[in-house]
Predicted model as a PDB file, atoms N, CA, C, CB and O in Angstrom, pLDDT in the B-factor column:
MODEL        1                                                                  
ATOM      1  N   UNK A   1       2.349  18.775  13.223  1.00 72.00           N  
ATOM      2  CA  UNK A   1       2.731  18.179  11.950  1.00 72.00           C  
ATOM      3  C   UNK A   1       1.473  17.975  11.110  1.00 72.00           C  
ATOM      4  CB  UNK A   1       3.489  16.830  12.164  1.00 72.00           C  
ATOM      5  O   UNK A   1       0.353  17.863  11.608  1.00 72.00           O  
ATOM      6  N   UNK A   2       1.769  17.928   9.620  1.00 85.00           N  
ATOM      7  CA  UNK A   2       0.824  18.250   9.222  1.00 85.00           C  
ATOM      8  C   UNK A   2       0.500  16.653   8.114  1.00 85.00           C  
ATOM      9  CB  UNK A   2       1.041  19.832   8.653  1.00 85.00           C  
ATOM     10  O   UNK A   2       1.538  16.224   7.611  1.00 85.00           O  
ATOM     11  N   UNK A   3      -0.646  15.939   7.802  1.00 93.00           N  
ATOM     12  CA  UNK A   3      -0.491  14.988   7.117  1.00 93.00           C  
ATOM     13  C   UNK A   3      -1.809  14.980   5.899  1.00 93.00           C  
ATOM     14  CB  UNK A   3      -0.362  13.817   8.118  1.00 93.00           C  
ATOM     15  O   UNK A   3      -2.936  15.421   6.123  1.00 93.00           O  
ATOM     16  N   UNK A   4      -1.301  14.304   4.450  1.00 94.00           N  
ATOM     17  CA  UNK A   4      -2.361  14.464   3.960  1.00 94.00           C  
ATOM     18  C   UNK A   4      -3.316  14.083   4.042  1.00 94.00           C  
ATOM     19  CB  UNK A   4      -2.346  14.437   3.315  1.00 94.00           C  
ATOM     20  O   UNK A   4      -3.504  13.172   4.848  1.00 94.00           O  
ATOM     21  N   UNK A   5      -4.388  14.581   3.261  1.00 96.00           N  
ATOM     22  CA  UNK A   5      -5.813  14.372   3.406  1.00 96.00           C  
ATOM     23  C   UNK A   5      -5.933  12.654   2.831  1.00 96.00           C  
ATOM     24  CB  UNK A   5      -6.773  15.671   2.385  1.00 96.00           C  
ATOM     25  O   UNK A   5      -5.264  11.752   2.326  1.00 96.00           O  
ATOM     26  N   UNK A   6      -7.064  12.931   3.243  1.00 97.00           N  
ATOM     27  CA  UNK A   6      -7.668  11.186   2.972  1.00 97.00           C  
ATOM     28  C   UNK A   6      -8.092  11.197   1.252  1.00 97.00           C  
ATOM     29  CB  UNK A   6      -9.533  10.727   4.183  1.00 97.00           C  
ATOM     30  O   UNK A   6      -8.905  11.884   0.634  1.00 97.00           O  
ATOM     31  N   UNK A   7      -7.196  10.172   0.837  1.00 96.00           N  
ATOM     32  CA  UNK A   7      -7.393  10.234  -0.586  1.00 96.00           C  
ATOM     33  C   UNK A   7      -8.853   9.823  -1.425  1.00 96.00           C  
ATOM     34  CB  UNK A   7      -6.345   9.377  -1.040  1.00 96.00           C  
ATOM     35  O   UNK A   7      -8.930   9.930  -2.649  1.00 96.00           O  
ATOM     36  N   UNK A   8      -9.993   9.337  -0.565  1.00 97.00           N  
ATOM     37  CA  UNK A   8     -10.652   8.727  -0.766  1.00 97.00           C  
ATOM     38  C   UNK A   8     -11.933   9.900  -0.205  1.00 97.00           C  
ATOM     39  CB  UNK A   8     -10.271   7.380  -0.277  1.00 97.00           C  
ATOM     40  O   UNK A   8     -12.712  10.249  -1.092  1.00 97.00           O  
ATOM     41  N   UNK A   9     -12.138  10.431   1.048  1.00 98.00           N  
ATOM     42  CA  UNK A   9     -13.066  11.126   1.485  1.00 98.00           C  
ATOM     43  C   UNK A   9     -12.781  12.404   1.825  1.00 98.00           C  
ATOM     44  CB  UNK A   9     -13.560  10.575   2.357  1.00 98.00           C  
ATOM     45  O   UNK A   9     -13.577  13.135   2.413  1.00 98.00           O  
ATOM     46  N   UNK A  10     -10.946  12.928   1.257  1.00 97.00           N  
ATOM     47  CA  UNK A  10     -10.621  14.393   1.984  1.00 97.00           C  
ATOM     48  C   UNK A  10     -10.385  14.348   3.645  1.00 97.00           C  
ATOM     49  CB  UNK A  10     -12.000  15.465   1.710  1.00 97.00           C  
ATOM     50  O   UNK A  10      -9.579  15.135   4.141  1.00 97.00           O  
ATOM     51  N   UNK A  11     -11.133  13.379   4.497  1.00 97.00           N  
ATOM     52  CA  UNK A  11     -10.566  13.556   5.713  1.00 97.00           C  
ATOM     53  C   UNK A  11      -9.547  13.999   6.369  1.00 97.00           C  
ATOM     54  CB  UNK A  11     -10.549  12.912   6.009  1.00 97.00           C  
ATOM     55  O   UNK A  11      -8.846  14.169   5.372  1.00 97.00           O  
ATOM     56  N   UNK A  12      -8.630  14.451   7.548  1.00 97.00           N  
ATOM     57  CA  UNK A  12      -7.579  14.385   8.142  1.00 97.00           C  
ATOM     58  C   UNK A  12      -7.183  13.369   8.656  1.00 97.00           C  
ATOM     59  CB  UNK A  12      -7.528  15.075   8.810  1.00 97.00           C  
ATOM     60  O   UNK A  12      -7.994  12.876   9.440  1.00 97.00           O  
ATOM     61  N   UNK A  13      -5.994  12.691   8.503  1.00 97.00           N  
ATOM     62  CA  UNK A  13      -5.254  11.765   8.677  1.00 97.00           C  
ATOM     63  C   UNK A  13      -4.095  11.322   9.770  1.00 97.00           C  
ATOM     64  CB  UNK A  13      -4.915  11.833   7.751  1.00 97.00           C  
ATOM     65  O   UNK A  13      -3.344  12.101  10.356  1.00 97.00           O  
ATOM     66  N   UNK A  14      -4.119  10.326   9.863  1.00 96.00           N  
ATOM     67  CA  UNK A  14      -3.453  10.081  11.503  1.00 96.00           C  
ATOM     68  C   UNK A  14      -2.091   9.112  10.602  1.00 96.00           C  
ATOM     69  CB  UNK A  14      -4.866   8.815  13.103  1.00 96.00           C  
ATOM     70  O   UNK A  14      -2.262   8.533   9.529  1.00 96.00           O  
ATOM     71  N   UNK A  15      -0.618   9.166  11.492  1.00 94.00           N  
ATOM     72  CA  UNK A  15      -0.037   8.443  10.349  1.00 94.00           C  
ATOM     73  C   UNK A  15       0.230   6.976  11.125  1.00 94.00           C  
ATOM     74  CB  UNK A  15       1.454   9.267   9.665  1.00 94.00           C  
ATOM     75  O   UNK A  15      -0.300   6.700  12.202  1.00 94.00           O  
ATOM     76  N   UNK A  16       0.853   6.364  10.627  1.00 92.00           N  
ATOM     77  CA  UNK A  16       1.458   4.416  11.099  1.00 92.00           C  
ATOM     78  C   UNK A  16       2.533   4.591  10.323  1.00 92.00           C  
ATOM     79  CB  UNK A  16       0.388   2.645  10.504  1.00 92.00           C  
ATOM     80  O   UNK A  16       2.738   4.877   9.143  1.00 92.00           O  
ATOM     81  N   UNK A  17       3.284   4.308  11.446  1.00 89.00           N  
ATOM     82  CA  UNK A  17       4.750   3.362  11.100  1.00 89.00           C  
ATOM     83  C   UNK A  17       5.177   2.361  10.835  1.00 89.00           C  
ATOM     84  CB  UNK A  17       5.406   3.225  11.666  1.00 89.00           C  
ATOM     85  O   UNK A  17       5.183   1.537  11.748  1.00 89.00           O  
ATOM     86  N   UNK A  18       5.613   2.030   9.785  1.00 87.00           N  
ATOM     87  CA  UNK A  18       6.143   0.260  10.095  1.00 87.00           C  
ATOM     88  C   UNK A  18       6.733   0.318  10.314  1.00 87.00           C  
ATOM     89  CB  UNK A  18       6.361  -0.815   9.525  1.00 87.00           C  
ATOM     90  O   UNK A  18       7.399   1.111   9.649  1.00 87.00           O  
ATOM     91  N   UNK A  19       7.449  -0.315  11.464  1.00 87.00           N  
ATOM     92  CA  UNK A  19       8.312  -0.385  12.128  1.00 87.00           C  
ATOM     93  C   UNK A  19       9.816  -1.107  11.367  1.00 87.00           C  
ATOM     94  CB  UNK A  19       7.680  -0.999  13.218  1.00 87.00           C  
ATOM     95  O   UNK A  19      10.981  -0.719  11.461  1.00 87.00           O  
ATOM     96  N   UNK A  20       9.236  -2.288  10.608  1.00 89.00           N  
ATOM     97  CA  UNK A  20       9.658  -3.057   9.880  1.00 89.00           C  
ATOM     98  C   UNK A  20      10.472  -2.542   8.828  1.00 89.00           C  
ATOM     99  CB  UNK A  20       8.767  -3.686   9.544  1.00 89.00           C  
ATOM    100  O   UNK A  20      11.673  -2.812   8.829  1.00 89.00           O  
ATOM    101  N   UNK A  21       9.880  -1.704   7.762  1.00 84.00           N  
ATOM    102  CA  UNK A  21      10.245  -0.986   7.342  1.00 84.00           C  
ATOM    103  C   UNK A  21      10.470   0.189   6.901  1.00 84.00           C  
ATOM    104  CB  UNK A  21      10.227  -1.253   7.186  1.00 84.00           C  
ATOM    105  O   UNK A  21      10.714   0.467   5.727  1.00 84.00           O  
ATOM    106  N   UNK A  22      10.395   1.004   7.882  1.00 82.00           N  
ATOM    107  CA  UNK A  22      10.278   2.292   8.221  1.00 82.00           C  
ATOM    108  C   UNK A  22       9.765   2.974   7.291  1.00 82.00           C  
ATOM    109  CB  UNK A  22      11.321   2.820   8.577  1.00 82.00           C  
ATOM    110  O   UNK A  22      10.408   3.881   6.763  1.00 82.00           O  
ATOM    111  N   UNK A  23       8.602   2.689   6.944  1.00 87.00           N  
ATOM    112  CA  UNK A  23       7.679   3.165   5.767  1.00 87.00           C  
ATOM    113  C   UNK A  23       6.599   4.014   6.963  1.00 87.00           C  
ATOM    114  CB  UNK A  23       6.824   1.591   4.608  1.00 87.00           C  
ATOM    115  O   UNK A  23       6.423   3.619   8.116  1.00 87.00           O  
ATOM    116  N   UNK A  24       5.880   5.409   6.268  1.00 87.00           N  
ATOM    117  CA  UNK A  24       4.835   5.693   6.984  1.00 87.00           C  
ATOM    118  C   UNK A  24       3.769   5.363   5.934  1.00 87.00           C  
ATOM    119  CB  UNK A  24       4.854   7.117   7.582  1.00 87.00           C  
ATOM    120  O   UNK A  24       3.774   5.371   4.703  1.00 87.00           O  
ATOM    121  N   UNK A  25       2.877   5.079   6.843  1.00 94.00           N  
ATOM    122  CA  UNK A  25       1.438   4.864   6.176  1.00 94.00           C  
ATOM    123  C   UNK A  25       0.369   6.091   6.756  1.00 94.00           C  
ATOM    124  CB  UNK A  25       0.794   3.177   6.647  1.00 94.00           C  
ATOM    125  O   UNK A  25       0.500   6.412   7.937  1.00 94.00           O  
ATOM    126  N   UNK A  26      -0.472   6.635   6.096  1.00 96.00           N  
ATOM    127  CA  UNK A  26      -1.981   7.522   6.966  1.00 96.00           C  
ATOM    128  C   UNK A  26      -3.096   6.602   7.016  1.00 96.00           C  
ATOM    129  CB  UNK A  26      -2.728   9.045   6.046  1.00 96.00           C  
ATOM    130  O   UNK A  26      -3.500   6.048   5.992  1.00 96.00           O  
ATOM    131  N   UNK A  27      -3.652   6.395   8.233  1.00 97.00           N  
ATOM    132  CA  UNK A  27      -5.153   5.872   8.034  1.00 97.00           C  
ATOM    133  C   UNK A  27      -6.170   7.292   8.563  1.00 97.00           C  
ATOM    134  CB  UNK A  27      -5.459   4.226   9.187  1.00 97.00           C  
ATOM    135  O   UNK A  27      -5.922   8.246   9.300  1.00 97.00           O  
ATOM    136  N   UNK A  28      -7.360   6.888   7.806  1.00 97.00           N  
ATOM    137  CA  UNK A  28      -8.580   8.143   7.664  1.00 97.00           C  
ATOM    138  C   UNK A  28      -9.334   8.005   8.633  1.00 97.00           C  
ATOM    139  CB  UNK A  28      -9.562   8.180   6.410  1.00 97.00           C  
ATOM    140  O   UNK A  28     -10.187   7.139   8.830  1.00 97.00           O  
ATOM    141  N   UNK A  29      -8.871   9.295   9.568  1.00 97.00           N  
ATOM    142  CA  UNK A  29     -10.007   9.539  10.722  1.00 97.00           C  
ATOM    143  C   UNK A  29     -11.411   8.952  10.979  1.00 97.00           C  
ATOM    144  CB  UNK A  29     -10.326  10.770  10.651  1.00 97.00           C  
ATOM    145  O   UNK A  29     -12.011   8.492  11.950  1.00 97.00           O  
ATOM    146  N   UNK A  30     -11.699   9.204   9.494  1.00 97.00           N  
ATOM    147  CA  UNK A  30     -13.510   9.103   9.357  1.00 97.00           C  
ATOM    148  C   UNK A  30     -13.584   8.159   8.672  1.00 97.00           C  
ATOM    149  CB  UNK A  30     -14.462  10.271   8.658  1.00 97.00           C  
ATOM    150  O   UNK A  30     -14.747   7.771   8.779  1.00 97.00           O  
ATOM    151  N   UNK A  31     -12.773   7.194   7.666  1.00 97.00           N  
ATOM    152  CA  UNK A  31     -13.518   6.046   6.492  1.00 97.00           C  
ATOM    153  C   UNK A  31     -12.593   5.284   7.004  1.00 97.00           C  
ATOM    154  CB  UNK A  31     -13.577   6.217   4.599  1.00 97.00           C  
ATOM    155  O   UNK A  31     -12.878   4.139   6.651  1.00 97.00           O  
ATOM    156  N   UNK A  32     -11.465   5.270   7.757  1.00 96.00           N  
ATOM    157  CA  UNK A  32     -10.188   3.862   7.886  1.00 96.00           C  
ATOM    158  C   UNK A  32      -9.329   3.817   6.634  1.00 96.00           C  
ATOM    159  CB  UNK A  32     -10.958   2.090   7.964  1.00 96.00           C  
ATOM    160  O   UNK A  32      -8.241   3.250   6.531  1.00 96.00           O  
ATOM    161  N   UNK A  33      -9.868   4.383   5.855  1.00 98.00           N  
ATOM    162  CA  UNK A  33      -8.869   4.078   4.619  1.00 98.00           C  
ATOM    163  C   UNK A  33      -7.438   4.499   4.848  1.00 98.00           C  
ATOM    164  CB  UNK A  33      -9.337   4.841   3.293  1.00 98.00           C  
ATOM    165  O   UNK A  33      -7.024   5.520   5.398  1.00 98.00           O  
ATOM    166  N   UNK A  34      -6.666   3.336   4.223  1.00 97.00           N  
ATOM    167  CA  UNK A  34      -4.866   3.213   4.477  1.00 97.00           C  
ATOM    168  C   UNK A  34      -4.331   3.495   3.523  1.00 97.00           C  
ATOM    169  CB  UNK A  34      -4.160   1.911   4.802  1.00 97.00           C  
ATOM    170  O   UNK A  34      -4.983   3.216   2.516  1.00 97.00           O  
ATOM    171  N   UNK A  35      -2.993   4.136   3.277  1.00 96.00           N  
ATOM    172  CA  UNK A  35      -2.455   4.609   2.056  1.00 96.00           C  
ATOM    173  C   UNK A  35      -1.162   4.966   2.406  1.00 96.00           C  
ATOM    174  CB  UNK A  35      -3.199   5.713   1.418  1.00 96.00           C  
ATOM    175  O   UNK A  35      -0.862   5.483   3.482  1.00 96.00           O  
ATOM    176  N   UNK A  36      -0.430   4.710   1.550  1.00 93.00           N  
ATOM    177  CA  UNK A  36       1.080   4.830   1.995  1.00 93.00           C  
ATOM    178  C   UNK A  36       1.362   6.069   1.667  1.00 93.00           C  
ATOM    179  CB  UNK A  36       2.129   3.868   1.354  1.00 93.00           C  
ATOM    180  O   UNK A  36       0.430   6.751   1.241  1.00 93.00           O  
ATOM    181  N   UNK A  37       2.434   6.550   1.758  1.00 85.00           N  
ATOM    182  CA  UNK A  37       3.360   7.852   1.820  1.00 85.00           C  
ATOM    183  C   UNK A  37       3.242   7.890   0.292  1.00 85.00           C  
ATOM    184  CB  UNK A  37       5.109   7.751   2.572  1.00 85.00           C  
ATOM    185  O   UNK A  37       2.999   6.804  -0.235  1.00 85.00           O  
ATOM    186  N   UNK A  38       3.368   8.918  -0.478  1.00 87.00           N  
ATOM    187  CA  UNK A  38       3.760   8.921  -1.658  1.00 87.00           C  
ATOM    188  C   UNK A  38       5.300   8.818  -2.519  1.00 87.00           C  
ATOM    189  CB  UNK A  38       3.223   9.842  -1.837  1.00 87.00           C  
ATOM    190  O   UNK A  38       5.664   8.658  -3.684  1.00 87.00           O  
ATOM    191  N   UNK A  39       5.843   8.988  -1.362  1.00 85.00           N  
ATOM    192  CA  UNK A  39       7.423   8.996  -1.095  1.00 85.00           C  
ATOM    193  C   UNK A  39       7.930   7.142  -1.904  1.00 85.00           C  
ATOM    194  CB  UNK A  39       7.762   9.180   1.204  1.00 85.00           C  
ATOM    195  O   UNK A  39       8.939   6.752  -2.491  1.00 85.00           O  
ATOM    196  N   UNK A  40       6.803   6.560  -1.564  1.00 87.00           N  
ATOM    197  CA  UNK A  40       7.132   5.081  -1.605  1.00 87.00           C  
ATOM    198  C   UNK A  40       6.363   4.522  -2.389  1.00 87.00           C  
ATOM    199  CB  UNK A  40       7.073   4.375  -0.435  1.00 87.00           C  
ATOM    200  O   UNK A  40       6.124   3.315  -2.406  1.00 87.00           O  
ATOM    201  N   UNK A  41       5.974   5.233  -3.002  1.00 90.00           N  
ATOM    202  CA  UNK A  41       4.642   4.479  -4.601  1.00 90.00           C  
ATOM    203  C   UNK A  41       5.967   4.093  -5.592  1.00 90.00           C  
ATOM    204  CB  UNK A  41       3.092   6.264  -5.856  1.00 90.00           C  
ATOM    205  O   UNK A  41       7.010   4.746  -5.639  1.00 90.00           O  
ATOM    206  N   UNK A  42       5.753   3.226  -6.144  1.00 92.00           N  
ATOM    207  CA  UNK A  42       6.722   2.444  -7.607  1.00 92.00           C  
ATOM    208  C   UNK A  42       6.533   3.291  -8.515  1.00 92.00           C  
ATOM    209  CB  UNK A  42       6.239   0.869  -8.339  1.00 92.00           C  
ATOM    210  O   UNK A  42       5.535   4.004  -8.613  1.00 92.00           O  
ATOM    211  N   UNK A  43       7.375   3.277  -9.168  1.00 94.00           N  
ATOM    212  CA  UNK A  43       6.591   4.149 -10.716  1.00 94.00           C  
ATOM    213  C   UNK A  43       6.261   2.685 -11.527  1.00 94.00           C  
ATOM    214  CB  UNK A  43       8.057   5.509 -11.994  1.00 94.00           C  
ATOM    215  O   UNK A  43       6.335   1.523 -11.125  1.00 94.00           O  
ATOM    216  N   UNK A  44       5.837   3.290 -12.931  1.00 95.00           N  
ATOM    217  CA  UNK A  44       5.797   2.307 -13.373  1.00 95.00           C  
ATOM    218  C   UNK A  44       6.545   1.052 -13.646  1.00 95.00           C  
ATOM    219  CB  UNK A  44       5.538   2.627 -13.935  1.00 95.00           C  
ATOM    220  O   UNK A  44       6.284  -0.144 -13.517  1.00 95.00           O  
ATOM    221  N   UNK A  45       7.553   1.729 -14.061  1.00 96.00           N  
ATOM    222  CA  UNK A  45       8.327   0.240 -14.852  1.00 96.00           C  
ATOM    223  C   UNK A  45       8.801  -0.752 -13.436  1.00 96.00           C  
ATOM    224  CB  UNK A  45      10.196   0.787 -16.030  1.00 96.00           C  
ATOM    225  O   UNK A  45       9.091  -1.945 -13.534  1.00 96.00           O  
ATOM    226  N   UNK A  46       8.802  -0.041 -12.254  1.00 95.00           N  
ATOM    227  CA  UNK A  46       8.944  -0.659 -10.984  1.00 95.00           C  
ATOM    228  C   UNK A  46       8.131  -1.605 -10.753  1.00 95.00           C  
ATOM    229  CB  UNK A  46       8.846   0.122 -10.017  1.00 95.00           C  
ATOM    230  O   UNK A  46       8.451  -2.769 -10.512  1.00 95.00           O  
ATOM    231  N   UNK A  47       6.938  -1.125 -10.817  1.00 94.00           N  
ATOM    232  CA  UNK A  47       5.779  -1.809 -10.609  1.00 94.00           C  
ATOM    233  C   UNK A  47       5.210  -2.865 -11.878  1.00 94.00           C  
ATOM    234  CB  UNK A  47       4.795  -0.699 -10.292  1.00 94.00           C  
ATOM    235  O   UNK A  47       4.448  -3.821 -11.728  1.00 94.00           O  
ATOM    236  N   UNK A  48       5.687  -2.490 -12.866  1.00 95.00           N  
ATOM    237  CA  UNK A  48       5.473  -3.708 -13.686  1.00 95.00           C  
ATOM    238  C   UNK A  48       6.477  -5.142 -13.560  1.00 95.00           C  
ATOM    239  CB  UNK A  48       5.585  -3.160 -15.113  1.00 95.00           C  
ATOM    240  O   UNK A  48       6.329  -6.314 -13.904  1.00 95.00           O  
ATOM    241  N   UNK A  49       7.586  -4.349 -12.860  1.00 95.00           N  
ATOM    242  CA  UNK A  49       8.654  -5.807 -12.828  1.00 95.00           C  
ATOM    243  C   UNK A  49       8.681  -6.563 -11.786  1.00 95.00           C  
ATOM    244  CB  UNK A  49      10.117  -5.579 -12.926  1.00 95.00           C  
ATOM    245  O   UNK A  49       9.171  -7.688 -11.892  1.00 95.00           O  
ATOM    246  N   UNK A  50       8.102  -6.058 -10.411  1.00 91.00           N  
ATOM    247  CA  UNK A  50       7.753  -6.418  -9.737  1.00 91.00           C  
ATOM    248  C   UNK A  50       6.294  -7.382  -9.634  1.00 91.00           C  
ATOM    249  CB  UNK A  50       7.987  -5.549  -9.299  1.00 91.00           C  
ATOM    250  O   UNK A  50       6.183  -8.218  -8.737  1.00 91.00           O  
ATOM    251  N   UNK A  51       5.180  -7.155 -10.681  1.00 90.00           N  
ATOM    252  CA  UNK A  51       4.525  -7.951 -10.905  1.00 90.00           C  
ATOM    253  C   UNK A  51       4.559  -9.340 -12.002  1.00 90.00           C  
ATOM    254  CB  UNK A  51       3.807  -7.229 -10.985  1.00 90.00           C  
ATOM    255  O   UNK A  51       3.927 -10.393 -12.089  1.00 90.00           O  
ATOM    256  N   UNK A  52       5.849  -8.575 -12.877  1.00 92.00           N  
ATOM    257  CA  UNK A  52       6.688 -10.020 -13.731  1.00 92.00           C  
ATOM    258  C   UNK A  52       6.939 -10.861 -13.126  1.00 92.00           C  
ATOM    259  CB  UNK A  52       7.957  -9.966 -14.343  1.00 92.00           C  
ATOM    260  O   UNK A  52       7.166 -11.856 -13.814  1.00 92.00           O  
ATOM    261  N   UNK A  53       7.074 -11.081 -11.609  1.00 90.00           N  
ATOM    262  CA  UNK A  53       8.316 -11.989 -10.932  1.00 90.00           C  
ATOM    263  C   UNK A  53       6.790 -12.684  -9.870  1.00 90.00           C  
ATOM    264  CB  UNK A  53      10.133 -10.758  -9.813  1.00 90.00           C  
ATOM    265  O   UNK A  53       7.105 -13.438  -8.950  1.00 90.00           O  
ATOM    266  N   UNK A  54       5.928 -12.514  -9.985  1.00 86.00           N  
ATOM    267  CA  UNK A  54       4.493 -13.129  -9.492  1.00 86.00           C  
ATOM    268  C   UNK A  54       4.665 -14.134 -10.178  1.00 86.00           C  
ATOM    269  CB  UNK A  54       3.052 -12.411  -9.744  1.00 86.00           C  
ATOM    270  O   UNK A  54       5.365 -14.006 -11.183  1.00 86.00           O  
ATOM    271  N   UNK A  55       4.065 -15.503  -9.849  1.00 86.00           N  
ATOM    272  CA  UNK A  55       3.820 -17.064 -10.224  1.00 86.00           C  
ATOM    273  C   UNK A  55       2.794 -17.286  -9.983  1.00 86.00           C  
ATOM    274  CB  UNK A  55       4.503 -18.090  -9.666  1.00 86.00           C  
ATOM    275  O   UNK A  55       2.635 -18.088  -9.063  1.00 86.00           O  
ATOM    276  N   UNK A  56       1.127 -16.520 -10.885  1.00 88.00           N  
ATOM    277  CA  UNK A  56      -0.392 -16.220 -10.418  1.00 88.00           C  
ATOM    278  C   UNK A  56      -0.228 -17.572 -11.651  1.00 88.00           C  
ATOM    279  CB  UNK A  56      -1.495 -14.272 -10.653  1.00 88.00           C  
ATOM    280  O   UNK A  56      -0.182 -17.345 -12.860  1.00 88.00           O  
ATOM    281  N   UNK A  57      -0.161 -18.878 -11.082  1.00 90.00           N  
ATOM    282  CA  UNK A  57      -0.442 -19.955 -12.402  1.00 90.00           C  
ATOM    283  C   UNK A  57      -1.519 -20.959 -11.319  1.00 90.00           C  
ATOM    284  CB  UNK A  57       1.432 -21.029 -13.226  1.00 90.00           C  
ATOM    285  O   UNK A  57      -2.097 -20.580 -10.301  1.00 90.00           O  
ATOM    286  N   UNK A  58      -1.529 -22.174 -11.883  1.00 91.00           N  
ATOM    287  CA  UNK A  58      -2.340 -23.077 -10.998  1.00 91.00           C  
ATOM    288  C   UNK A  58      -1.403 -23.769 -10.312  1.00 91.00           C  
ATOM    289  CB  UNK A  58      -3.302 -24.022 -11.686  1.00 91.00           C  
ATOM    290  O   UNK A  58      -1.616 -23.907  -9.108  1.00 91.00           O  
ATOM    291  N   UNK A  59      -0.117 -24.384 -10.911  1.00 92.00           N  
ATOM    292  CA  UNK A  59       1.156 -24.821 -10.286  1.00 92.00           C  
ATOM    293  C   UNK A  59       1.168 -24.280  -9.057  1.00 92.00           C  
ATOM    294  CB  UNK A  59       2.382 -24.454 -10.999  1.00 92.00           C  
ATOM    295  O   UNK A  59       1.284 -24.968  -8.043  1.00 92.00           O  
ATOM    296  N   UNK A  60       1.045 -22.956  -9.052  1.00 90.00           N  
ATOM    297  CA  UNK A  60       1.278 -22.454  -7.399  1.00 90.00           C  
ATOM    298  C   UNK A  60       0.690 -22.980  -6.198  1.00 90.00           C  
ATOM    299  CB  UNK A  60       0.870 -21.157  -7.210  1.00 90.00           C  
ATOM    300  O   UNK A  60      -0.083 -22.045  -5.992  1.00 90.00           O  
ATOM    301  N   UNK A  61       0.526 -23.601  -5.462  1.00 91.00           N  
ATOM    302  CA  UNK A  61       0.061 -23.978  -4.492  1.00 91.00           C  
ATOM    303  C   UNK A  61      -0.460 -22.397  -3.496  1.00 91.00           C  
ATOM    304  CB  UNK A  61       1.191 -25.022  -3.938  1.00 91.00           C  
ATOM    305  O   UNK A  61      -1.560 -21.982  -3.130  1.00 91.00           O  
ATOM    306  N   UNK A  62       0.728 -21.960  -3.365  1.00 88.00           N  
ATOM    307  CA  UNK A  62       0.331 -20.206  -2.409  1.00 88.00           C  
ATOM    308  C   UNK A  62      -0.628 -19.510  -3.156  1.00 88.00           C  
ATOM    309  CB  UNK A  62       1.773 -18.880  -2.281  1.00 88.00           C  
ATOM    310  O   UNK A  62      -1.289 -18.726  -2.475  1.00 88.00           O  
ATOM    311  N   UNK A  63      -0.892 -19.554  -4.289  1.00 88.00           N  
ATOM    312  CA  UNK A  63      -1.584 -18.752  -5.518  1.00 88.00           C  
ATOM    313  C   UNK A  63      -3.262 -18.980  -5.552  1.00 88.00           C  
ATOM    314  CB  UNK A  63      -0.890 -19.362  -7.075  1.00 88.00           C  
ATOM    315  O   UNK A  63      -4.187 -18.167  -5.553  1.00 88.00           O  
ATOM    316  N   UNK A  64      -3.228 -20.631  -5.584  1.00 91.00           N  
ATOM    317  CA  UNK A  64      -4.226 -20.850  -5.268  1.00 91.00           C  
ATOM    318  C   UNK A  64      -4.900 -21.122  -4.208  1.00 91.00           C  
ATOM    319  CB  UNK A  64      -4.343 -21.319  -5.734  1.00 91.00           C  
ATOM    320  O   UNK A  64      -6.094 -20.976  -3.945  1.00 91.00           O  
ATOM    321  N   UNK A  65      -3.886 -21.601  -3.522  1.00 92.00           N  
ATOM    322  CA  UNK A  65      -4.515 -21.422  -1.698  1.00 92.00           C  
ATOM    323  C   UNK A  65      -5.365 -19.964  -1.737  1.00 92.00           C  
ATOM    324  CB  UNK A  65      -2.859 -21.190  -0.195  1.00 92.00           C  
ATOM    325  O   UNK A  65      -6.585 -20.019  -1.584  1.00 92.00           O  
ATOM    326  N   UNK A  66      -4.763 -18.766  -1.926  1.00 87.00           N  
ATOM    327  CA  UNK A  66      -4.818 -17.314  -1.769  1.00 87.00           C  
ATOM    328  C   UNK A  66      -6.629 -17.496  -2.550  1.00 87.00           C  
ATOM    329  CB  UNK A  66      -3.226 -16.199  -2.796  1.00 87.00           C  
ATOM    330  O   UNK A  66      -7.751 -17.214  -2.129  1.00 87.00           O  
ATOM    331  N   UNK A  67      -6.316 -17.859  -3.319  1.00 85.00           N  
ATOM    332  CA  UNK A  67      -8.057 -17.460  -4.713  1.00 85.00           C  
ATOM    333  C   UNK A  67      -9.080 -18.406  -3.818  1.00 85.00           C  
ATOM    334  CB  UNK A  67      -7.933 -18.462  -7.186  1.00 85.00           C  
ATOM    335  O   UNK A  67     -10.253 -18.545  -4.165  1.00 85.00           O  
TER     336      UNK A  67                                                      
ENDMDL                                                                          
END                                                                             
């Protein structure tokens, strides 16, 4: 089987499963770098509404714990 290259250094790539949610991920032979399937990237307007529904305020307690 064949998997893509490492988006970052061209390497060959080994893949991960989540088990969880049966998403594959590749990590890079040679740099570690992780990257999901392309199958499962958001497009945009996905990915913008999904960052609408974030609560990055000071109110947050998780928000700022995180910073």
């Amino acid at each position: 089987m064949s998997f893509p290259p490492c988006k970052i250094c061209s390497h060959n790539t080994r893949t991960i499963k989540d088990t969880k949610s049966d998403i594959h991920y590749y990590a890079c032979n040679s740099c570690d770098f992780i990257f999901i399937d392309d199958n499962h990237l958001l497009s945009d307007d996905e990915e913008i509404s999904r960052y609408r529904q974030h609560d990055n305020t000071l109110d947050n307690q998780g928000y700022v714990d995180m910073l």
